[in-house]
C-alpha positions, 0 to 999 in steps of 0.5 A: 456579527460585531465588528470586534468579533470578525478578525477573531473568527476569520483567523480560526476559519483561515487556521483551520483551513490551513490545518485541513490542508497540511494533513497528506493523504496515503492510499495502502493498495494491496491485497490480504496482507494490506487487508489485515487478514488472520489479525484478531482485530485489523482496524487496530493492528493492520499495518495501515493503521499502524503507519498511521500512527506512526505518521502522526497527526499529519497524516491520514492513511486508508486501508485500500486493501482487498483480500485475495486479489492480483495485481494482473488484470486477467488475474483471477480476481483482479484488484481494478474491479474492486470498490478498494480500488473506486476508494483511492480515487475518492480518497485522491491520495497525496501518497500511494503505497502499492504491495500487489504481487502475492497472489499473482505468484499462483500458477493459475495467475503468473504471466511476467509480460502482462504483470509489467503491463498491468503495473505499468497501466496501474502507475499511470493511472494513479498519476492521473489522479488531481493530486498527482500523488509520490508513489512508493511500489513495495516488494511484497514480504517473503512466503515463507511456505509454498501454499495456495499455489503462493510461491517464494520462488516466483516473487524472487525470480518473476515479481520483485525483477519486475518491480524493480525495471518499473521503478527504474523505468518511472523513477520510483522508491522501492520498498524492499519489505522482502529481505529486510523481513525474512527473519520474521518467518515465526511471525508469519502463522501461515507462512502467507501473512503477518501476525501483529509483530509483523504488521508493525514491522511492515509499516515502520520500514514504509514509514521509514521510506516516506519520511525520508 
């Protein structure tokens, strides 16, 4: 190589290098709602996506949501045994948004004591990770209808209590996705997950959060 050529060269290495660098990574954990499910096209308009288009190019956000999943280890299909889960530590997130809870509201899954202990073991496993990411717990948005055993009742009395004691006790943020989306009900189909209008909304109130 010429010598006139290295200093140049050298600059776009340590350039790029650096851009590489600033990009902040955000790991979406969560079940169906996270997922995408019932959007015609959920690499597009899932809200994962669309808080990462609204993030900008700074920022690099993976869906980790599995459909169907519940946040309690003894649940009945469990989020720890998923490969969404496996990918948030390949990932090693500089954020992590947690929305679990829905699922656990079903009759057959509910027990308070072992959905604090499960969370609990969740934050302290994610702390774990290299990049020691900020973590942001969600409380999930409204069940506008009681189905497949998903209940309002029990996220308002059981799951968003205990949301909040964990975020007091780990000094976390709290993003309240529950009150500031219950006039979207139209924008639920099945009463259970958001349509397109919804997704964005839900992402722009965590974006809102994490830009803070």
């Amino acid at each position: 190589m010429k010598k006139g050529l290295i200093i140049p060269v050298l600059c776009l290495v340590l350039s790029l290098s650096s851009c590489s660098y600033r990009i902040i990574r955000v790991a979406c954990i969560g079940d169906s709602i996270t997922e995408g499910a019932g959007l015609a096209c959920q690499s597009k308009t899932g809200y994962p996506v669309v808080l990462n288009d609204i993030l900008g190019s700074k920022y690099s956000v993976l869906n980790s949501g599995r459909s169907a999943t519940t946040l309690q280890k003894k649940g009945d299909f469990p989020y720890w045994i998923c490969k969404e889960f496996s990918n948030v530590f390949v990932f090693n997130p500089n954020i992590v948004v947690i929305k679990l809870g829905t699922n656990d509201t079903k009759p057959q899954n509910w027990r308070v004591g072992n959905y604090e202990k499960d969370y609990q073991a969740l934050i302290d496993t994610l702390k774990t990770l290299p990049a020691k990411p900020r973590i942001y717990l969600c409380l999930p948005a409204p069940v506008f209808k009681t189905k497949w055993g998903i209940n309002d009742s029990t996220v308002v009395h059981g799951v968003i209590p205990a949301i909040t004691r964990l975020a007091a006790t780990n000094h976390l943020t709290v993003i309240d996705l529950h009150s500031k989306m219950q006039n979207l009900g139209a924008n639920f189909p099945d009463s259970i997950h958001p349509n397109e209008n919804a997704a964005r909304e839900m992402a722009k109130l965590i974006a809102s959060e994490i830009k803070k």
